[in-house]
Backbone as JSON, one array per atom type, in Angstrom:
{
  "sequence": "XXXXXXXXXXXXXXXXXXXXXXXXXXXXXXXXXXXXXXXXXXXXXXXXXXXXXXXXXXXXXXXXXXXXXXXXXXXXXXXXXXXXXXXXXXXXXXXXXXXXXXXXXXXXXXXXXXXXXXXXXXXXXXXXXXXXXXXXXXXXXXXXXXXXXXXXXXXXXXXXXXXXXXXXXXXXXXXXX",
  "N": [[29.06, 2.14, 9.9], [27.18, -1.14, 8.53], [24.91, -3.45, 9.16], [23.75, -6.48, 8.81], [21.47, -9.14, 8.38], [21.34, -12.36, 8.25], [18.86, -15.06, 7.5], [17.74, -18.5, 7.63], [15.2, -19.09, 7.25], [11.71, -18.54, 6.56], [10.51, -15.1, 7.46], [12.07, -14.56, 9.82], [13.42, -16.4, 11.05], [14.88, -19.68, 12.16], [18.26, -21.03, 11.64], [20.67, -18.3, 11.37], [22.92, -15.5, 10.3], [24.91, -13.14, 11.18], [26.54, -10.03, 10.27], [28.73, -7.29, 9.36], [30.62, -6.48, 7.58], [32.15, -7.06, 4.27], [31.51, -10.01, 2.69], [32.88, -12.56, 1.14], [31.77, -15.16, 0.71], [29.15, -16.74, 1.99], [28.05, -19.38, 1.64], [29.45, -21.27, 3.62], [28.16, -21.27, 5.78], [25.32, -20.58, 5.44], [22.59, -22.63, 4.21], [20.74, -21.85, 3.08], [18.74, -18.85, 2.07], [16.38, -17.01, 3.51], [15.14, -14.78, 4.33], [16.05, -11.3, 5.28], [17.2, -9.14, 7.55], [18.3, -5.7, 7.31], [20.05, -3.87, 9.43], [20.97, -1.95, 9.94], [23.08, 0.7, 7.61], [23.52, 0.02, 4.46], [23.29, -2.8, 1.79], [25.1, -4.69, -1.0], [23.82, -7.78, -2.38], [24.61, -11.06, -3.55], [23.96, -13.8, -6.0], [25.81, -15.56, -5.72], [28.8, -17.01, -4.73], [32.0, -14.87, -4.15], [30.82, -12.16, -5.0], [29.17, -12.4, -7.29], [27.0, -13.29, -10.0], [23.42, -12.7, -10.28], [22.68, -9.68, -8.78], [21.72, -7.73, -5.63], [20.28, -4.58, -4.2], [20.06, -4.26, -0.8], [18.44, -1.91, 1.72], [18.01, -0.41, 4.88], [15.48, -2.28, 6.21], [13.34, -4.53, 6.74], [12.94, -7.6, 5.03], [10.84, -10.42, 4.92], [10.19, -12.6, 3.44], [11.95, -14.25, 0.71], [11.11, -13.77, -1.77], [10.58, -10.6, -1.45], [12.93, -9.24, -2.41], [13.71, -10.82, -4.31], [12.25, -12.61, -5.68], [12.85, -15.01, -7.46], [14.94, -16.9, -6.06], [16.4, -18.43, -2.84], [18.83, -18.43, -2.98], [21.3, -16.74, -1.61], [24.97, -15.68, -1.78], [27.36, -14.13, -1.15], [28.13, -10.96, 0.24], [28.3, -7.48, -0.24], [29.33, -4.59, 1.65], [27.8, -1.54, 1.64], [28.79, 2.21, 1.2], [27.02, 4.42, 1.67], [26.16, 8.0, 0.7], [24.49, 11.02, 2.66], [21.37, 12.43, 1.72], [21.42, 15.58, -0.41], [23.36, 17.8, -0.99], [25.54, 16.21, -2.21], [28.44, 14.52, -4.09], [28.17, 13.36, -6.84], [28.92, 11.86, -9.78], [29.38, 10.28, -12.6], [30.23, 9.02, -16.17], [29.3, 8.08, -18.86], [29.05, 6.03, -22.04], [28.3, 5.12, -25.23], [30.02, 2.86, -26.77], [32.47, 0.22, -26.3], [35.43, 0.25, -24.25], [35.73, 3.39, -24.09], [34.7, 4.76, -26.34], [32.45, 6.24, -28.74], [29.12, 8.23, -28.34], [29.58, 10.38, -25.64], [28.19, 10.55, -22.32], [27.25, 12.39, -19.61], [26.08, 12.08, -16.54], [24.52, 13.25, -13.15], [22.57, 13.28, -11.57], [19.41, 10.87, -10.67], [18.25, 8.71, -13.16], [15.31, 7.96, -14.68], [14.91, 6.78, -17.21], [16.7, 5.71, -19.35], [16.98, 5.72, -22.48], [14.96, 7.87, -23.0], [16.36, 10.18, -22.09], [18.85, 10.16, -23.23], [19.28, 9.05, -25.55], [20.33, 6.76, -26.27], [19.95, 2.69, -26.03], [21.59, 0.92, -24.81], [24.54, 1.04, -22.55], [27.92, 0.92, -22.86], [30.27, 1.17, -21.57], [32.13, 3.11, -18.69], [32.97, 5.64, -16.7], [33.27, 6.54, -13.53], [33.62, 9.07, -11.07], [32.57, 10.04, -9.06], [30.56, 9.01, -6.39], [28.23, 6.48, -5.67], [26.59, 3.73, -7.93], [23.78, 2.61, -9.09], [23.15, 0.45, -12.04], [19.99, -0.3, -14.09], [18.39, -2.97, -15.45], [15.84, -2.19, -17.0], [13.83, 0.68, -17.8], [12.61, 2.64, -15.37], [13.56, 1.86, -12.82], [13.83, -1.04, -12.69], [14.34, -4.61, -12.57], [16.85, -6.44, -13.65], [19.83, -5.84, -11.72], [22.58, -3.2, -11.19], [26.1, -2.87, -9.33], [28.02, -0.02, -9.17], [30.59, 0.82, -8.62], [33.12, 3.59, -7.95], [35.49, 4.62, -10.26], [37.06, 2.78, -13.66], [35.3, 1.4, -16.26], [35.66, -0.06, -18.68], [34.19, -2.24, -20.06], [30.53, -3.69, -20.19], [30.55, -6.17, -18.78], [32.58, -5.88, -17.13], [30.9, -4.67, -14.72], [29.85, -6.62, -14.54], [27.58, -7.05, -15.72], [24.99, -8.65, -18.1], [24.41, -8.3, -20.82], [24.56, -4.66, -22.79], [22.81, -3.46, -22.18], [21.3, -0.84, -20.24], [18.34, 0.59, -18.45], [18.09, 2.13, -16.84], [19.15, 4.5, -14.06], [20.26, 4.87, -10.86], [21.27, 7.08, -8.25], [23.4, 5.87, -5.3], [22.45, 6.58, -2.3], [21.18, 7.87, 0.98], [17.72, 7.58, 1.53]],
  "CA": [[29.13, 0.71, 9.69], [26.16, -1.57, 8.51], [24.89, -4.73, 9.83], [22.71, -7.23, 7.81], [21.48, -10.53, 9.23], [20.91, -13.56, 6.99], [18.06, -16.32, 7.88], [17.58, -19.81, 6.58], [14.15, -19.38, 7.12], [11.13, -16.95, 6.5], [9.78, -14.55, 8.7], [13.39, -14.64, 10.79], [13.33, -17.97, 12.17], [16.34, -20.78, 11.76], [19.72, -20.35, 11.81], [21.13, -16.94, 11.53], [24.44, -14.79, 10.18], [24.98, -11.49, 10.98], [27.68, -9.48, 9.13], [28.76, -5.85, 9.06], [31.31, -5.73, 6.43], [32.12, -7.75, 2.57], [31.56, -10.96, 2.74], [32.99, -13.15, -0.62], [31.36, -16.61, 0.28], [28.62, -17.03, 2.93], [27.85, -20.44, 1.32], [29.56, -22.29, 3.96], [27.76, -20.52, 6.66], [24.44, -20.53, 5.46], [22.73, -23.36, 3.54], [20.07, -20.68, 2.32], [18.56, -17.19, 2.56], [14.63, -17.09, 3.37], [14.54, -13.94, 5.08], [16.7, -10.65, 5.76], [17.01, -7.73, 8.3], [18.98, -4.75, 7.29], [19.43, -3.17, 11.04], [22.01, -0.33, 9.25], [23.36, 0.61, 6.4], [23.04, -0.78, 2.94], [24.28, -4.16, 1.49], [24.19, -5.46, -2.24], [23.68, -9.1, -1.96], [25.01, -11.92, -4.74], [22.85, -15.07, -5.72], [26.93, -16.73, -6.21], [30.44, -16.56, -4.31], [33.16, -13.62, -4.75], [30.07, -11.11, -5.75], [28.89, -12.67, -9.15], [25.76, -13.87, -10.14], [22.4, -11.75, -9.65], [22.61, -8.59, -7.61], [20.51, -7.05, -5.07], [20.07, -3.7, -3.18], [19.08, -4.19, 0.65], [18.47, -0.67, 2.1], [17.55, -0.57, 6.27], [14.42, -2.67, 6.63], [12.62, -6.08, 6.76], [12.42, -8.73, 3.99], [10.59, -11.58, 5.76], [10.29, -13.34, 2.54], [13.07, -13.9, -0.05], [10.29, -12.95, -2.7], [10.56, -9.45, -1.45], [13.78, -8.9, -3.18], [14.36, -11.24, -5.74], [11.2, -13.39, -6.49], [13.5, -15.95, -7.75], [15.85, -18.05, -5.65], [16.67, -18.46, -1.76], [20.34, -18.16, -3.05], [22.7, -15.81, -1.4], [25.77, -16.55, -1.15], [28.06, -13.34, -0.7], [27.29, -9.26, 0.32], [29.27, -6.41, -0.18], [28.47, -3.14, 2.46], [27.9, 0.08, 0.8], [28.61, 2.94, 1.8], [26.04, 5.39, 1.11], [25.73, 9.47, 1.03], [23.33, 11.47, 3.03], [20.81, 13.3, 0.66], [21.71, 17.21, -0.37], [24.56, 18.41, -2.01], [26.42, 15.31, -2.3], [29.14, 14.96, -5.47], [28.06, 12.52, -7.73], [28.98, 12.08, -11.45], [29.17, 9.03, -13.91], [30.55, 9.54, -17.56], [28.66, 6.89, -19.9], [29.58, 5.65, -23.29], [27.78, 3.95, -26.15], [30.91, 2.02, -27.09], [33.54, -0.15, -25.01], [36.14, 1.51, -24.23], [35.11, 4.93, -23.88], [34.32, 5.12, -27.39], [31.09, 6.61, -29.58], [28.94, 9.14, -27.79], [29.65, 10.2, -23.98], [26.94, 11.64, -21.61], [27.43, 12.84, -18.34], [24.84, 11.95, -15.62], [24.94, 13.61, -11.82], [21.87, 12.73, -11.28], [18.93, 9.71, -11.0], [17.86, 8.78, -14.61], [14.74, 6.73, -14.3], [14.6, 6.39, -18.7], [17.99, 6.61, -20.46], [16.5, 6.01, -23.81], [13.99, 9.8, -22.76], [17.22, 11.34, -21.37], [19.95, 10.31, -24.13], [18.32, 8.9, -26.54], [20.4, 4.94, -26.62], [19.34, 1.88, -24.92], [23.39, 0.41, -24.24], [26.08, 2.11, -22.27], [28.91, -0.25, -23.53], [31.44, 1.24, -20.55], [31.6, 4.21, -18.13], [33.68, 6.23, -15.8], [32.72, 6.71, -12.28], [34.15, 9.55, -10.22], [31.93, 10.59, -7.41], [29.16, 8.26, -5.56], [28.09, 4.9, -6.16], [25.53, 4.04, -8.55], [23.23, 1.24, -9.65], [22.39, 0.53, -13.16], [18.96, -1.05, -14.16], [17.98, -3.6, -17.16], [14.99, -1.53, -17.62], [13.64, 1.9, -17.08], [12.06, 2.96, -13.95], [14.12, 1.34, -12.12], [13.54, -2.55, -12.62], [14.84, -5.38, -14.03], [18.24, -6.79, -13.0], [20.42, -4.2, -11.06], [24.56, -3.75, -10.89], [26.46, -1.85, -8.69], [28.74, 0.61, -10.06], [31.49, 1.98, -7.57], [34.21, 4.62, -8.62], [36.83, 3.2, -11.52], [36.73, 2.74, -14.99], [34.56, -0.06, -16.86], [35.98, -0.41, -20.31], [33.13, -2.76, -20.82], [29.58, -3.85, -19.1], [31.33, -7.35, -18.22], [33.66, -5.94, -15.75], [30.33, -4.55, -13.68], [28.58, -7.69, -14.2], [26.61, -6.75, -16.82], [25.08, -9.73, -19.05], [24.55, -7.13, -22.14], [24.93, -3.21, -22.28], [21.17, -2.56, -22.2], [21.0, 0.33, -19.77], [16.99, 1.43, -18.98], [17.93, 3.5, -15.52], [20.47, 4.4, -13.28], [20.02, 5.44, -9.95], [22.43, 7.39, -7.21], [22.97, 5.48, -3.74], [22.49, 7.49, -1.18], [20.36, 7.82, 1.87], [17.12, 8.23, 0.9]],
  "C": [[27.71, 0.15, 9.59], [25.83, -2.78, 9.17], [23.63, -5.71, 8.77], [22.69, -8.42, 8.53], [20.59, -11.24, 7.9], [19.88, -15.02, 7.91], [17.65, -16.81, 6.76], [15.81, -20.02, 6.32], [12.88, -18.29, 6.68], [10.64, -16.23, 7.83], [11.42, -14.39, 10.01], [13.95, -14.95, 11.7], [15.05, -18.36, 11.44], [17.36, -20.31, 12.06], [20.08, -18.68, 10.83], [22.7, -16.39, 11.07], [24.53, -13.55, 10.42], [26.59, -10.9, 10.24], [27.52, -7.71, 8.9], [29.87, -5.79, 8.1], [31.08, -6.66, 4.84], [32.16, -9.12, 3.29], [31.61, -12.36, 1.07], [32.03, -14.63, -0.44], [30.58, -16.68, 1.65], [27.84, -18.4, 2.67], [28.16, -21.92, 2.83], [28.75, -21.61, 5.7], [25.89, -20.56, 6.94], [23.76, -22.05, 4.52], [21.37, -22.86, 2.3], [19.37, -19.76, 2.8], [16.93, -17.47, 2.23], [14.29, -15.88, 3.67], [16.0, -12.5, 5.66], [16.34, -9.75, 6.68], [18.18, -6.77, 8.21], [19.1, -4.16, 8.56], [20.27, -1.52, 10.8], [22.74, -0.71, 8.2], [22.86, 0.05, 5.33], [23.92, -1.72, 2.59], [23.7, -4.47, -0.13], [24.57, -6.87, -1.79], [23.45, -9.89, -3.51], [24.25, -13.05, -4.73], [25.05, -16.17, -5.76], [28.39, -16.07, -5.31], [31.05, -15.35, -5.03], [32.29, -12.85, -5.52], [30.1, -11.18, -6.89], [27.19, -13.39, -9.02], [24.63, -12.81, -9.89], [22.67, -10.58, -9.05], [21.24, -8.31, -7.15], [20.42, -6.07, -4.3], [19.42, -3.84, -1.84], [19.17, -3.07, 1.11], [17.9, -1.14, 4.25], [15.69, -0.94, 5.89], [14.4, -4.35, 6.93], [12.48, -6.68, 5.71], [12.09, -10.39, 4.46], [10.52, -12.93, 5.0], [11.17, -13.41, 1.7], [12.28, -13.16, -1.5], [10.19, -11.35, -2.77], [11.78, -8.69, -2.22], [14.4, -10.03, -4.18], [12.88, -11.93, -6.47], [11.6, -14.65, -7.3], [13.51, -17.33, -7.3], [16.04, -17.18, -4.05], [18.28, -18.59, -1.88], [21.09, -16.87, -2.71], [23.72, -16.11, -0.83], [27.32, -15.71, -1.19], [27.21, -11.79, -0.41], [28.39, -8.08, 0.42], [28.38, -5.42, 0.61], [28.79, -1.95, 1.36], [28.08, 1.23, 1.28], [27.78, 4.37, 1.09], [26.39, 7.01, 1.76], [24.52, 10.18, 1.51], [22.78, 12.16, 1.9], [21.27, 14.73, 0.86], [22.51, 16.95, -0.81], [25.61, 17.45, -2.56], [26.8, 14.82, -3.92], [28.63, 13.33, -5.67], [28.06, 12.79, -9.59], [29.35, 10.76, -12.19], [29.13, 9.66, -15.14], [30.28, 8.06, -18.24], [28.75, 7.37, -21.23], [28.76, 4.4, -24.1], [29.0, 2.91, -26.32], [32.0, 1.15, -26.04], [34.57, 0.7, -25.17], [36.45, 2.6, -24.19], [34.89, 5.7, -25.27], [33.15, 5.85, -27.75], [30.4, 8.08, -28.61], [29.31, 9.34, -26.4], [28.35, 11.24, -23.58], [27.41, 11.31, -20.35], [26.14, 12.49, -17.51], [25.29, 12.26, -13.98], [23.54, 13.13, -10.87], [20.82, 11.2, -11.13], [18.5, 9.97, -12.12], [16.39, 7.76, -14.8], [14.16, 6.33, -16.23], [16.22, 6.96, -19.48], [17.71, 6.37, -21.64], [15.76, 7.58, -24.0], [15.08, 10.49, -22.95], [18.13, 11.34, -22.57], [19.9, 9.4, -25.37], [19.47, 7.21, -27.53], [19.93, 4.41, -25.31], [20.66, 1.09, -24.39], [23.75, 1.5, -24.19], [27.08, 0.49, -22.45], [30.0, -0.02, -22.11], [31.02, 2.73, -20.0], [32.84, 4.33, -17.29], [32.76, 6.92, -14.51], [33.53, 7.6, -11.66], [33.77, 9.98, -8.94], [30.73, 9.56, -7.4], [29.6, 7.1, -6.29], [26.75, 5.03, -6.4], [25.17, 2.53, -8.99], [22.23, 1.4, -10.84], [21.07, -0.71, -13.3], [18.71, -1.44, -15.21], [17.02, -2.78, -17.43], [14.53, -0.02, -17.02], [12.58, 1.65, -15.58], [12.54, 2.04, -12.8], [14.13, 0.05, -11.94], [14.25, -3.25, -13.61], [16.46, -5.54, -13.09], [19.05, -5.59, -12.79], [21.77, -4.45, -11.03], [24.71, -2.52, -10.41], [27.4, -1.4, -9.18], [29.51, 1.58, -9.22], [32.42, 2.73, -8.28], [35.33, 4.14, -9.12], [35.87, 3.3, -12.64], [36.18, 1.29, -14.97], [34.87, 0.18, -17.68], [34.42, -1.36, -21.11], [31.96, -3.28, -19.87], [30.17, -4.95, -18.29], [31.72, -6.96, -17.16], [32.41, -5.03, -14.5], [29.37, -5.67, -12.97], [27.43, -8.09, -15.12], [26.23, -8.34, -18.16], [24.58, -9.2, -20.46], [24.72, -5.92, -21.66], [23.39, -2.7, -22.21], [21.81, -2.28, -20.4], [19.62, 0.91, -19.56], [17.37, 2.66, -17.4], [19.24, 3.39, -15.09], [20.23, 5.58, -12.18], [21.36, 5.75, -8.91], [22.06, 6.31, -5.84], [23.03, 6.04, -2.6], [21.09, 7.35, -0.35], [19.0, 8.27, 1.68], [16.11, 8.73, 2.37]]
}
């Protein structure tokens, strides 16, 4: 189980939320996010209700500033927990598709990809199949650039992960690092 604590202020002053599991709307709870502490586990974290808007990976640490993970906005205002795999042998696989629907080329990925233009030579995955791990895709390579989380289930199309086009530059496993 994880735990995440939400402050209104920086540095991890003001009022306070803590939270170990999903949370769809911490809007009425908080009136904004200056400052986190991961104390376990991992959490993605939404700039908008019912996990929409922005995403963000918190892993176990300190973000005393909200600049440390978004550089944006002091908006969060839901968090889903993750549950992550220890490193080593652990099954992971993702089946990506140029087209919606599981159309045009497919490529297999088990691993992290930190250039899928290097590795498979497009810059959109249009949809994907997830069977082992949880994975987060990145607008640009090396890992940057707006992030979506990608749990096990079909995506027919980027939409249903969140996606505001199919550009694709990385895609990383979540697991314990």
């Amino acid at each position: 189980m994880g735990k995440i604590i939400f402050y209104e202020d920086k540095n991890f002053s003001g009022r306070h939320f803590e939270c170990s599991h999903d949370c769809a709307d911490l809007t009425c709870l908080l009136s904004r996010c200056n400052s986190i502490r991961v104390e376990s586990g991992s959490f993605m974290i939404y700039e908008k209700p019912d996990f929409t808007g922005n995403q963000y990976f918190m892993r176990r640490g300190e973000y005393p500033d909200f600049h440390q993970w978004t550089g944006v906005t002091d908006s969060v205002s839901s968090c889903r927990h993750i549950c992550t795999l220890p490193p080593g042998p652990a099954s992971f696989n993702v089946r990506l598709y140029e087209r919606i629907e599981f159309g045009g080329q497919m490529m297999d990925l088990m691993d992290d990809c930190p250039s899928v233009m290097d590795r498979f030579h497009v810059n959109d995955i249009f949809s994907c199949t997830v069977t082992d791990g949880n994975w987060l895709f990145y607008e640009h390579p090396n890992y940057r650039g707006r992030m979506y989380l990608i749990l096990p289930g079909e995506y027919k199309r980027f939409s249903e992960w969140g996606g505001r086009t199919a550009r694709v530059g990385s895609i990383r496993r979540i697991m314990d690092y």
